[in-house]
mmCIF file of the N, C-alpha and C atoms, coordinates in Angstrom:
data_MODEL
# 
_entry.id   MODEL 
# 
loop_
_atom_site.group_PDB 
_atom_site.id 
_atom_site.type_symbol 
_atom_site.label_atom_id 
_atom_site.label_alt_id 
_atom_site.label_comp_id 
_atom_site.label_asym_id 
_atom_site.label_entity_id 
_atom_site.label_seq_id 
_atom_site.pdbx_PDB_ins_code 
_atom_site.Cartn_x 
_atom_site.Cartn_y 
_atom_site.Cartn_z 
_atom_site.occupancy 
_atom_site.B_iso_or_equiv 
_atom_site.pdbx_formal_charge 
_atom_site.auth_seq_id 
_atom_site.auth_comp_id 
_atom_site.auth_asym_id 
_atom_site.auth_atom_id 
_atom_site.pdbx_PDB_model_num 
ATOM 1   N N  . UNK A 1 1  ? -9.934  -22.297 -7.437  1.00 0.00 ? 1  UNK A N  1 
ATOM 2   C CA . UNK A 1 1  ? -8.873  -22.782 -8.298  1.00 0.00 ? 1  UNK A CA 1 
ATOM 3   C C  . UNK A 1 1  ? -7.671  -23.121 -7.407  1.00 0.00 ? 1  UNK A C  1 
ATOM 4   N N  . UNK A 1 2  ? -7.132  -24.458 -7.582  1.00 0.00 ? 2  UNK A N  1 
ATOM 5   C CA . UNK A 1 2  ? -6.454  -24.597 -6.794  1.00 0.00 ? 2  UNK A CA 1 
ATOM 6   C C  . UNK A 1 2  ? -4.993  -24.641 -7.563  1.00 0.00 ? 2  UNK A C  1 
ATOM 7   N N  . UNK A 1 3  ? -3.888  -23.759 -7.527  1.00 0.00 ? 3  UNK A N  1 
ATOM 8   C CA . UNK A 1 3  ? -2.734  -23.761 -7.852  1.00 0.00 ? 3  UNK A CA 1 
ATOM 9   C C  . UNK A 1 3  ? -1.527  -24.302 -7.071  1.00 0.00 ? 3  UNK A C  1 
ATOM 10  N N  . UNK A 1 4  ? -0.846  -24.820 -7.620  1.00 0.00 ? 4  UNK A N  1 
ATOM 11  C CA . UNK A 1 4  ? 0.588   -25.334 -7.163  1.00 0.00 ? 4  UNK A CA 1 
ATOM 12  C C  . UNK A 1 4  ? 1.447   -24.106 -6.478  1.00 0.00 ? 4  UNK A C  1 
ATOM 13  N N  . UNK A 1 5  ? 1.885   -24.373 -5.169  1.00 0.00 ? 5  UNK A N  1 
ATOM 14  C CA . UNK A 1 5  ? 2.610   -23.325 -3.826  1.00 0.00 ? 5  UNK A CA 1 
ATOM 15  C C  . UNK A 1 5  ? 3.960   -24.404 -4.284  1.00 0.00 ? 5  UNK A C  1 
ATOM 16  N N  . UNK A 1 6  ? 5.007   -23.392 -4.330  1.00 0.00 ? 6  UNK A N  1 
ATOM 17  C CA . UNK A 1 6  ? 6.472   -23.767 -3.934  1.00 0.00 ? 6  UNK A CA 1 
ATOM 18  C C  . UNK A 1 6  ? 6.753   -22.933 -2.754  1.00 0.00 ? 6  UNK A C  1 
ATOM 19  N N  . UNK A 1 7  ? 8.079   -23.692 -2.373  1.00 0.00 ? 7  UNK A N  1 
ATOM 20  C CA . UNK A 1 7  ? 9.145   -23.655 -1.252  1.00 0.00 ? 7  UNK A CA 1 
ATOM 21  C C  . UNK A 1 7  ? 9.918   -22.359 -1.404  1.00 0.00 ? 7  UNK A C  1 
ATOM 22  N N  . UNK A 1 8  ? 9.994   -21.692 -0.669  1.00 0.00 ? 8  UNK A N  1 
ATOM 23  C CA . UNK A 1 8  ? 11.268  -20.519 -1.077  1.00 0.00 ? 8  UNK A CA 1 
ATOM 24  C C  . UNK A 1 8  ? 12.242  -20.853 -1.813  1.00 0.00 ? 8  UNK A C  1 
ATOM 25  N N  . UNK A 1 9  ? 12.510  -22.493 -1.862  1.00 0.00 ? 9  UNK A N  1 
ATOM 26  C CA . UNK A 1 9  ? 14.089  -22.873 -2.582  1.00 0.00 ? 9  UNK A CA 1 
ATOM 27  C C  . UNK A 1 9  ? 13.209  -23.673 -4.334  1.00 0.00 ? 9  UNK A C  1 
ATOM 28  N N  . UNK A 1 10 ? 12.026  -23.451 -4.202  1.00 0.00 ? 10 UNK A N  1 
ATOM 29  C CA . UNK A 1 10 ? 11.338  -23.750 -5.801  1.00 0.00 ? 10 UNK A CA 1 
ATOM 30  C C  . UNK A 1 10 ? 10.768  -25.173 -5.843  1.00 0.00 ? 10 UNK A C  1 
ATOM 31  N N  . UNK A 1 11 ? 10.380  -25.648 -4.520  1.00 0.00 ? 11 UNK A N  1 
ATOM 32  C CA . UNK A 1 11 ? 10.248  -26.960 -5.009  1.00 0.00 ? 11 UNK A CA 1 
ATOM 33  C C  . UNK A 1 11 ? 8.910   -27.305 -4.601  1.00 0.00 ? 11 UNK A C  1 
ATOM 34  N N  . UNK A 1 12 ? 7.980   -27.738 -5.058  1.00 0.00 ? 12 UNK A N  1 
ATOM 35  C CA . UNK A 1 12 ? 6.464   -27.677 -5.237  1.00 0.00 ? 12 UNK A CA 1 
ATOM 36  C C  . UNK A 1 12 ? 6.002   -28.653 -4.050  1.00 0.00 ? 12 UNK A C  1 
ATOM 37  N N  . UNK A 1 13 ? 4.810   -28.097 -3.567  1.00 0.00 ? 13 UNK A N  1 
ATOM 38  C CA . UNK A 1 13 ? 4.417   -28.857 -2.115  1.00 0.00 ? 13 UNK A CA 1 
ATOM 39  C C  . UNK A 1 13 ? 3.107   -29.312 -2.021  1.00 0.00 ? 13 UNK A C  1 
ATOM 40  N N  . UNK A 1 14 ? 2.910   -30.518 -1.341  1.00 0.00 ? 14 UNK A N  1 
ATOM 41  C CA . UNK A 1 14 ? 1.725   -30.903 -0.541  1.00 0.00 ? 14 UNK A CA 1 
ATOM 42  C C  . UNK A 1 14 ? 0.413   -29.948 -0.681  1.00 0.00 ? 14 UNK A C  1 
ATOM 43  N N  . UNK A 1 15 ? -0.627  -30.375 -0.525  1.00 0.00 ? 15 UNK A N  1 
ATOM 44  C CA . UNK A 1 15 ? -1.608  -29.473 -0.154  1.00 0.00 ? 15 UNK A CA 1 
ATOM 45  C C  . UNK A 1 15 ? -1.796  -29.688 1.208   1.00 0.00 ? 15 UNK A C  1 
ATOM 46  N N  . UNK A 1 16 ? -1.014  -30.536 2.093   1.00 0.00 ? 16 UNK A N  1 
ATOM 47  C CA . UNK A 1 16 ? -0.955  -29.995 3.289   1.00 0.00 ? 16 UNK A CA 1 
ATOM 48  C C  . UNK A 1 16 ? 0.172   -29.355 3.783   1.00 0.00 ? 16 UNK A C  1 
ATOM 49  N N  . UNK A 1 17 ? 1.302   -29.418 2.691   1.00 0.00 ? 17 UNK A N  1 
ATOM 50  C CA . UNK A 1 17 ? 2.231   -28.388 2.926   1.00 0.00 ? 17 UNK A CA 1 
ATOM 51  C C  . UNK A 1 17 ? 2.397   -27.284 2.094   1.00 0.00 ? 17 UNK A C  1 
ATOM 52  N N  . UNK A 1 18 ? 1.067   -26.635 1.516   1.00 0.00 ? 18 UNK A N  1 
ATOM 53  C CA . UNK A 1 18 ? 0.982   -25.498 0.567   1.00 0.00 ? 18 UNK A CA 1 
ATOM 54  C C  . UNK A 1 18 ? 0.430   -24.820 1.975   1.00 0.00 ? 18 UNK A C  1 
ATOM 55  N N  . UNK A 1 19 ? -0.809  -25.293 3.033   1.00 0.00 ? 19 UNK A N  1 
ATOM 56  C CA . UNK A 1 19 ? -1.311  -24.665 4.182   1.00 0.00 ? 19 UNK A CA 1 
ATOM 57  C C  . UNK A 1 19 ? -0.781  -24.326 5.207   1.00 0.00 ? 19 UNK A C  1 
ATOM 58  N N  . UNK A 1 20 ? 0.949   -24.695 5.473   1.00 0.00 ? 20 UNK A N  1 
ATOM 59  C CA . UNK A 1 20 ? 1.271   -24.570 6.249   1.00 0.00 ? 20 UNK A CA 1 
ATOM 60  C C  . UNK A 1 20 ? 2.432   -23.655 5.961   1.00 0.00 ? 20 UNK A C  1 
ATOM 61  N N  . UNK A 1 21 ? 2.779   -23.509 4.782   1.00 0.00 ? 21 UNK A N  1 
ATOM 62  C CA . UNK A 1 21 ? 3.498   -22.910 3.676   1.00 0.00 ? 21 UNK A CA 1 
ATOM 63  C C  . UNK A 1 21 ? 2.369   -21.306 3.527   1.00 0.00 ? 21 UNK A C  1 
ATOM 64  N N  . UNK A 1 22 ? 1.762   -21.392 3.326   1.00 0.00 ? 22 UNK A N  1 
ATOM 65  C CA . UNK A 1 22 ? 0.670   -20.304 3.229   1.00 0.00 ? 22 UNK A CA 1 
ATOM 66  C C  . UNK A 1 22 ? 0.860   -19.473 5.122   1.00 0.00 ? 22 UNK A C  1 
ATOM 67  N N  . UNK A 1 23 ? 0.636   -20.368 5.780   1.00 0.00 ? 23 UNK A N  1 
ATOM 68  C CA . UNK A 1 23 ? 0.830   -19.686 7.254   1.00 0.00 ? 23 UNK A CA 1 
ATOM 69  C C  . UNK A 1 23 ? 1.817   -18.963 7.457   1.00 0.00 ? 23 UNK A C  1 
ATOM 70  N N  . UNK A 1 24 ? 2.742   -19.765 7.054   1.00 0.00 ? 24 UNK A N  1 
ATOM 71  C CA . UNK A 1 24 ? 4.251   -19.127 7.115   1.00 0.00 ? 24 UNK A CA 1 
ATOM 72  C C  . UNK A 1 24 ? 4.137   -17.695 6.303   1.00 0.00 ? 24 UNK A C  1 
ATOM 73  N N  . UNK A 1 25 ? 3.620   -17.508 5.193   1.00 0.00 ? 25 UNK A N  1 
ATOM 74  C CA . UNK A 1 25 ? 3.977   -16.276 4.590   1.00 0.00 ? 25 UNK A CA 1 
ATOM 75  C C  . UNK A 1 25 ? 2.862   -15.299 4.990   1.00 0.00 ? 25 UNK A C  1 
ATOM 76  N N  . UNK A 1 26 ? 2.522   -15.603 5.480   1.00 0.00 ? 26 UNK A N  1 
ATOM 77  C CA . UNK A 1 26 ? 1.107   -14.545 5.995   1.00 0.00 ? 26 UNK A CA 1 
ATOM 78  C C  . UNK A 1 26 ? 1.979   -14.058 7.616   1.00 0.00 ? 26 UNK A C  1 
ATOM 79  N N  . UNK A 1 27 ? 2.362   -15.153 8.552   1.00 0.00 ? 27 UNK A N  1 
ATOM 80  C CA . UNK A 1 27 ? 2.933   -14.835 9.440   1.00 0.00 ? 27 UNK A CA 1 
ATOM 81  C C  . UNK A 1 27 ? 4.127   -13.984 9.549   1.00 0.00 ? 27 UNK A C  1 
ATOM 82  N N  . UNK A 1 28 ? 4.864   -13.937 8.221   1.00 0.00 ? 28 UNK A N  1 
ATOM 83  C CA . UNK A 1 28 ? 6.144   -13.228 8.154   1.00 0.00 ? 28 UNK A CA 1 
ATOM 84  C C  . UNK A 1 28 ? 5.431   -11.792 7.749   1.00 0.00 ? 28 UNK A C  1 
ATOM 85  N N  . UNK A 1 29 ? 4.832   -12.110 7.247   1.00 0.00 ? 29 UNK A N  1 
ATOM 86  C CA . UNK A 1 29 ? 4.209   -10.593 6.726   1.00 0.00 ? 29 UNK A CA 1 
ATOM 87  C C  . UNK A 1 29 ? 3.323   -9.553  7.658   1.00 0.00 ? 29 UNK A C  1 
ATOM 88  N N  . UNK A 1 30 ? 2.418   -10.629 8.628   1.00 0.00 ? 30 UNK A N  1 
ATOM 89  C CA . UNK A 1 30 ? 1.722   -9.954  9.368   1.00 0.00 ? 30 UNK A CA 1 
ATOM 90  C C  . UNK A 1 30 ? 2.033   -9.606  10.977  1.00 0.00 ? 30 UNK A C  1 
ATOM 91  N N  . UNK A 1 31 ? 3.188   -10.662 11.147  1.00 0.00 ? 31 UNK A N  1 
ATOM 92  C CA . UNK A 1 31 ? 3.582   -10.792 12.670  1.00 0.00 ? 31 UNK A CA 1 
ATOM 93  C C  . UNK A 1 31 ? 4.883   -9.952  12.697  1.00 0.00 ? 31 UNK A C  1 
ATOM 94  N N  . UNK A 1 32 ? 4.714   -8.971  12.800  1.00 0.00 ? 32 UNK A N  1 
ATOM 95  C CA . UNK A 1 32 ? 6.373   -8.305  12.940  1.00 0.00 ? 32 UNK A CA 1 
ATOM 96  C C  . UNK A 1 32 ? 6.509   -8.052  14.046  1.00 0.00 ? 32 UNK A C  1 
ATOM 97  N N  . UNK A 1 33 ? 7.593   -7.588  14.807  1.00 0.00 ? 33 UNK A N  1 
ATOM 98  C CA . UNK A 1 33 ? 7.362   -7.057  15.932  1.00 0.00 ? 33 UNK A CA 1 
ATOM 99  C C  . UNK A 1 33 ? 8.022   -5.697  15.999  1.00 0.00 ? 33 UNK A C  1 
ATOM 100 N N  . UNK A 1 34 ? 7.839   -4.890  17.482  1.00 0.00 ? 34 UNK A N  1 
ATOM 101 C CA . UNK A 1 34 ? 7.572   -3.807  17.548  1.00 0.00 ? 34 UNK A CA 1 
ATOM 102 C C  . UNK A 1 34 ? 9.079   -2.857  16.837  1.00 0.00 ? 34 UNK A C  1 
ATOM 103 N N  . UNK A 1 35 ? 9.792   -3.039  16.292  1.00 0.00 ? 35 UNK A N  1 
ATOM 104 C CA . UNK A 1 35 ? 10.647  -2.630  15.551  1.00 0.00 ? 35 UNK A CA 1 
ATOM 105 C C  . UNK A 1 35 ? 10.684  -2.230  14.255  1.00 0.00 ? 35 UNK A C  1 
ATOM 106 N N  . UNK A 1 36 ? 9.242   -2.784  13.707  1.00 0.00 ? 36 UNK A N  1 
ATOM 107 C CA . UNK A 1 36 ? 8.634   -2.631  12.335  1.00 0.00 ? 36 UNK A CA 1 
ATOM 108 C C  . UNK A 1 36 ? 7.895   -1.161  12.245  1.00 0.00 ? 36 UNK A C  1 
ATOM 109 N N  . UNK A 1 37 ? 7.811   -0.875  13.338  1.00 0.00 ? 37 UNK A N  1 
ATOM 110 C CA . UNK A 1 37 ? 7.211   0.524   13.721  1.00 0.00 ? 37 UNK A CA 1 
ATOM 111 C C  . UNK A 1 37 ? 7.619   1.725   12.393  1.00 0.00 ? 37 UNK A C  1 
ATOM 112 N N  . UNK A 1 38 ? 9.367   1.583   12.501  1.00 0.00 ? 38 UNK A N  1 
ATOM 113 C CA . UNK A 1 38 ? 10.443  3.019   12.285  1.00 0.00 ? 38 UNK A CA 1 
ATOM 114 C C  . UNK A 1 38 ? 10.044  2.145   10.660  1.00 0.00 ? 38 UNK A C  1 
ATOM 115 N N  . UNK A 1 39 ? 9.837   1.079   10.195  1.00 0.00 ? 39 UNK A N  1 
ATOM 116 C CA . UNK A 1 39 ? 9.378   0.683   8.597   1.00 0.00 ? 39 UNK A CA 1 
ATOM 117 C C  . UNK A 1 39 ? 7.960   1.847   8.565   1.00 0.00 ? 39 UNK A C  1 
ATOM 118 N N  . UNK A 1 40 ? 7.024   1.431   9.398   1.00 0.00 ? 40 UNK A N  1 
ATOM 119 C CA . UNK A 1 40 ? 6.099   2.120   9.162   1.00 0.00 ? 40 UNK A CA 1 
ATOM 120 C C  . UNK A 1 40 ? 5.982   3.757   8.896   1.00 0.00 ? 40 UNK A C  1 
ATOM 121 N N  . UNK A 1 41 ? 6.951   4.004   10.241  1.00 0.00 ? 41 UNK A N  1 
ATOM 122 C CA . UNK A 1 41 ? 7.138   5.383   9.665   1.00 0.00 ? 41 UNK A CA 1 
ATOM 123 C C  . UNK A 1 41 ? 7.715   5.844   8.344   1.00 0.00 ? 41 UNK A C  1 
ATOM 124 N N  . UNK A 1 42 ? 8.623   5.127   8.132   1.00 0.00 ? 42 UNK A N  1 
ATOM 125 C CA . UNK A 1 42 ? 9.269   5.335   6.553   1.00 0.00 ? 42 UNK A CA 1 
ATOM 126 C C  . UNK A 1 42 ? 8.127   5.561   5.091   1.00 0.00 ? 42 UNK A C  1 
ATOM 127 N N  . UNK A 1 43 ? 7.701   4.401   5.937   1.00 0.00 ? 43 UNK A N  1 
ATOM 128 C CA . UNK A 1 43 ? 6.422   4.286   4.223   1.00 0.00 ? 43 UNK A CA 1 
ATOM 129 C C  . UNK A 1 43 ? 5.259   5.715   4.298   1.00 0.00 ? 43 UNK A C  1 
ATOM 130 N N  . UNK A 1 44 ? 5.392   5.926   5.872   1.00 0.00 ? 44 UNK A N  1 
ATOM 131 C CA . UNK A 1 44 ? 4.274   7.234   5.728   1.00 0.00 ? 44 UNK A CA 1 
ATOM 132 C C  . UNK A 1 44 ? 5.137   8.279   5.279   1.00 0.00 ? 44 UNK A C  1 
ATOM 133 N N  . UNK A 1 45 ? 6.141   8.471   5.385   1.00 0.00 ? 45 UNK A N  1 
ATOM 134 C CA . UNK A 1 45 ? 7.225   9.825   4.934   1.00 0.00 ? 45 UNK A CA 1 
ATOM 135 C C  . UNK A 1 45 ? 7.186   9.883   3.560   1.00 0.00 ? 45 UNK A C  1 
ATOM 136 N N  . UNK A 1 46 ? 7.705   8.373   2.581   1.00 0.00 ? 46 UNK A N  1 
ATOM 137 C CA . UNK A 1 46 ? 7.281   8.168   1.773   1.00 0.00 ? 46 UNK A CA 1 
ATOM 138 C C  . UNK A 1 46 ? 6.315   8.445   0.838   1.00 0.00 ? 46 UNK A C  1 
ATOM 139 N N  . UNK A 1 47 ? 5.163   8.373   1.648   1.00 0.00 ? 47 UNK A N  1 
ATOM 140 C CA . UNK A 1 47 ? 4.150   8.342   1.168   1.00 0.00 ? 47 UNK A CA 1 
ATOM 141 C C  . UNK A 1 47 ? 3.776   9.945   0.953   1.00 0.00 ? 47 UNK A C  1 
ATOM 142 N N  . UNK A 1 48 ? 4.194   10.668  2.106   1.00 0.00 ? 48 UNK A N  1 
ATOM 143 C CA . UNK A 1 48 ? 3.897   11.892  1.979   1.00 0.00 ? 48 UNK A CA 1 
ATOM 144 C C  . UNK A 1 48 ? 4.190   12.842  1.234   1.00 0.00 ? 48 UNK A C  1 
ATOM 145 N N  . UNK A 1 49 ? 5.792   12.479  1.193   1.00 0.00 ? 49 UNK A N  1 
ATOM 146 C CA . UNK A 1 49 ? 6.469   13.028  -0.429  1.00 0.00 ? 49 UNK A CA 1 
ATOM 147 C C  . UNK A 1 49 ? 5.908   12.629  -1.304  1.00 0.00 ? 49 UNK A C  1 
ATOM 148 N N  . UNK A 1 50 ? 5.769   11.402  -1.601  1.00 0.00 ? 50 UNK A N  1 
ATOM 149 C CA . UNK A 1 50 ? 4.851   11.344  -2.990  1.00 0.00 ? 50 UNK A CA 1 
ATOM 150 C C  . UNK A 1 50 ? 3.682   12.012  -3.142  1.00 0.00 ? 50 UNK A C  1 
ATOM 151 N N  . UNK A 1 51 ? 2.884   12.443  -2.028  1.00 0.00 ? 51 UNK A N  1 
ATOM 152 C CA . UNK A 1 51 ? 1.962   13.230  -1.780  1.00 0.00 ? 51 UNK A CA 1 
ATOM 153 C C  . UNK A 1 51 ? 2.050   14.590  -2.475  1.00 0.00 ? 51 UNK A C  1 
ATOM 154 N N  . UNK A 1 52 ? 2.756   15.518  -1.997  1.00 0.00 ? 52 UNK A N  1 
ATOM 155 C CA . UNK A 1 52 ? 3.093   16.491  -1.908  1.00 0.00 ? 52 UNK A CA 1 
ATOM 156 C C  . UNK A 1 52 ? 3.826   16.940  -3.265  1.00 0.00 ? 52 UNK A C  1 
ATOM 157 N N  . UNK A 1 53 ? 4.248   16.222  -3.484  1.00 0.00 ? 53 UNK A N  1 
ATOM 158 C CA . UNK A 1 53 ? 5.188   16.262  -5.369  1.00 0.00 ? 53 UNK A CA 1 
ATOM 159 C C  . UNK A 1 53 ? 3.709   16.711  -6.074  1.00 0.00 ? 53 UNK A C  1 
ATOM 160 N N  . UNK A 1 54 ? 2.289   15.544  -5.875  1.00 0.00 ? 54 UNK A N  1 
ATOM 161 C CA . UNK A 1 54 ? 1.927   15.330  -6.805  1.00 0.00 ? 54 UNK A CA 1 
ATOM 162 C C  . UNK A 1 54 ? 0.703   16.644  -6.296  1.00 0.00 ? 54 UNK A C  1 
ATOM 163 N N  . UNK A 1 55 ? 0.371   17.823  -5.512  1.00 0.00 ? 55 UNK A N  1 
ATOM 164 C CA . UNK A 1 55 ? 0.053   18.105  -5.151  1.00 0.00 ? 55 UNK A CA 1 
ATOM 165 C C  . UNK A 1 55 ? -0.364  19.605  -6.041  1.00 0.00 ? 55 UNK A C  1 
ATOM 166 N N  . UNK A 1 56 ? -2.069  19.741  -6.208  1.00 0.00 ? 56 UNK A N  1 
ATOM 167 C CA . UNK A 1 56 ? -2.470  21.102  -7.245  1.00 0.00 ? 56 UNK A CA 1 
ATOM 168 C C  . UNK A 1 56 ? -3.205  22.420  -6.133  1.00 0.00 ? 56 UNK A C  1 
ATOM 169 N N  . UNK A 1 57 ? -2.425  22.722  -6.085  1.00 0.00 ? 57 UNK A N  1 
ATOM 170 C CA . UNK A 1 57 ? -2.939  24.139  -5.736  1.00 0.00 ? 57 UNK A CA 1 
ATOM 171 C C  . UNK A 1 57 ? -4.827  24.548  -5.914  1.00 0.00 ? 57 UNK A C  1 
ATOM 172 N N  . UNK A 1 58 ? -5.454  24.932  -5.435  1.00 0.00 ? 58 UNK A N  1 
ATOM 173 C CA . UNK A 1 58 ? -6.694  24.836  -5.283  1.00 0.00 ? 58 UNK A CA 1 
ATOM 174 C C  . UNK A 1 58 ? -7.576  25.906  -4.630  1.00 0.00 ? 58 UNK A C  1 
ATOM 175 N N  . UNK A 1 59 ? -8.087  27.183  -5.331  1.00 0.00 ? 59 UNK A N  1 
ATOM 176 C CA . UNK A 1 59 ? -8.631  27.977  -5.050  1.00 0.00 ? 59 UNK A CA 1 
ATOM 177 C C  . UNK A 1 59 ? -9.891  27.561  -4.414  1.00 0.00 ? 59 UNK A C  1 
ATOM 178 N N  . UNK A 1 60 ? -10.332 27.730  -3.228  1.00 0.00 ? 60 UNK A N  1 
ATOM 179 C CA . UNK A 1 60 ? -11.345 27.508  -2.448  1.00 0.00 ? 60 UNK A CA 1 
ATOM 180 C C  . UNK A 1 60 ? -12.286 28.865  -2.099  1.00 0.00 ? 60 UNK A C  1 
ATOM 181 N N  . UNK A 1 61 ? -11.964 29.980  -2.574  1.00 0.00 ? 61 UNK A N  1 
ATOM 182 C CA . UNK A 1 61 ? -12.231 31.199  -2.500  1.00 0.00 ? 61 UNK A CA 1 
ATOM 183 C C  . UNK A 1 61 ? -13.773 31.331  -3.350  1.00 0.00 ? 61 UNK A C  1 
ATOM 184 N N  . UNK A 1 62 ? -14.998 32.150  -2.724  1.00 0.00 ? 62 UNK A N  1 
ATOM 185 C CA . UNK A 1 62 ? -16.082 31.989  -3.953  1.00 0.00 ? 62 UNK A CA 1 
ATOM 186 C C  . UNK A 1 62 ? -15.475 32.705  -5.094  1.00 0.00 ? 62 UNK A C  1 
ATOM 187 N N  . UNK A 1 63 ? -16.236 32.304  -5.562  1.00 0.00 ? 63 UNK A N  1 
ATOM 188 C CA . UNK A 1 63 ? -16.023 32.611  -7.209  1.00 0.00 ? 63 UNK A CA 1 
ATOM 189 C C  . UNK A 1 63 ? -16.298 34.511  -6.989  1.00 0.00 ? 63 UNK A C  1 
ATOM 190 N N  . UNK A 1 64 ? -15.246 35.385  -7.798  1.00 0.00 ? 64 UNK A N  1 
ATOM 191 C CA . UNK A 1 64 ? -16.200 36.404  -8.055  1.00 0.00 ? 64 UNK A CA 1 
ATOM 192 C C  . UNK A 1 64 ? -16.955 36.846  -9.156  1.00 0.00 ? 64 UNK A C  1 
ATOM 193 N N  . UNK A 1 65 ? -17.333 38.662  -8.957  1.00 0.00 ? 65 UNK A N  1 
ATOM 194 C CA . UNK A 1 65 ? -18.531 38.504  -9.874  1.00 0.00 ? 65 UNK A CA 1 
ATOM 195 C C  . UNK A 1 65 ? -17.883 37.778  -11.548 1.00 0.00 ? 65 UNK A C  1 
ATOM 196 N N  . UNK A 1 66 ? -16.873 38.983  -11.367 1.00 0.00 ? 66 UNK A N  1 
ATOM 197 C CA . UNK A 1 66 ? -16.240 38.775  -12.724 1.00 0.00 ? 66 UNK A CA 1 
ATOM 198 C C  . UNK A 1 66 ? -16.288 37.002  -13.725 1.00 0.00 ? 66 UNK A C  1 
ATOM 199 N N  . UNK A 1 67 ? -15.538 36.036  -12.458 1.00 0.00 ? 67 UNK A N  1 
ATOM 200 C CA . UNK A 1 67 ? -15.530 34.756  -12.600 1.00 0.00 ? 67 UNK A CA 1 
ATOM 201 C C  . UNK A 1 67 ? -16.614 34.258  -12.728 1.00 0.00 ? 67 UNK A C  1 
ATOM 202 N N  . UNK A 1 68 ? -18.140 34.590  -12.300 1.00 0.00 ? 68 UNK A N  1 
ATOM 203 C CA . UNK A 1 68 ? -19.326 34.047  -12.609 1.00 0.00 ? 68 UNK A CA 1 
ATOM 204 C C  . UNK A 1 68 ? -19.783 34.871  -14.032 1.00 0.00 ? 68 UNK A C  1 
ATOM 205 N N  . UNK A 1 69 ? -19.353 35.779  -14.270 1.00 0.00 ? 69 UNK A N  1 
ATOM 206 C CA . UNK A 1 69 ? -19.999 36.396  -15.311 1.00 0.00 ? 69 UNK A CA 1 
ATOM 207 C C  . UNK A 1 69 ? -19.164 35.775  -16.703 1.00 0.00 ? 69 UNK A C  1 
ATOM 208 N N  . UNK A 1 70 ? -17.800 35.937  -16.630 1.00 0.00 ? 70 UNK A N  1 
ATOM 209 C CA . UNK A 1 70 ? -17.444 34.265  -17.896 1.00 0.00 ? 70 UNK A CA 1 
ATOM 210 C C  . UNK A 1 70 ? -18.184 32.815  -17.550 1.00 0.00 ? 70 UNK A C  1 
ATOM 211 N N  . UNK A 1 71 ? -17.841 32.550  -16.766 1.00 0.00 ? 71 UNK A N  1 
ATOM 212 C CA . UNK A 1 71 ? -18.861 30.987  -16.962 1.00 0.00 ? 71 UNK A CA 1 
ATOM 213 C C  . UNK A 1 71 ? -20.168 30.961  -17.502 1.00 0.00 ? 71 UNK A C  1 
ATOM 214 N N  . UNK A 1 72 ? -20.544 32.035  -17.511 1.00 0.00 ? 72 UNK A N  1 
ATOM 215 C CA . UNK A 1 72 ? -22.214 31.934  -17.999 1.00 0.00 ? 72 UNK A CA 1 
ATOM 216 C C  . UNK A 1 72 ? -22.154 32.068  -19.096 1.00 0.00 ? 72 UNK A C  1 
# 
């Protein structure tokens, strides 16, 4: 399916300037340079708090007798 690409400023392009338009936003996105690093770290900190908020406690201990003798 081929859809209509605009310009950052809204104005609809070429299909040989939707491909070169397409480069461009892949390149801004994928080419950062090494300063994007301290972003990266952010999103893992981020990420980790959100982690950790959402985080359940979790008995890993066997079961004892008692605890096997209700389940049955």
């Amino acid at each position: 399916m081929n859809r209509p690409v605009k310009t950052k400023s809204g104005m609809l392009l070429t299909q040989e300037e939707q491909l070169k338009r397409w480069e461009e936003h892949f390149s801004e996105i994928f080419n950062k340079d090494d300063n994007s690093v301290g972003t990266k770290q952010e999103m893992r900190t981020a990420e980790e708090k959100d982690n950790s908020e959402n985080e359940t406690e979790v008995n890993l201990d066997p079961p004892t007798k008692i605890e096997i003798q209700l389940a049955g």
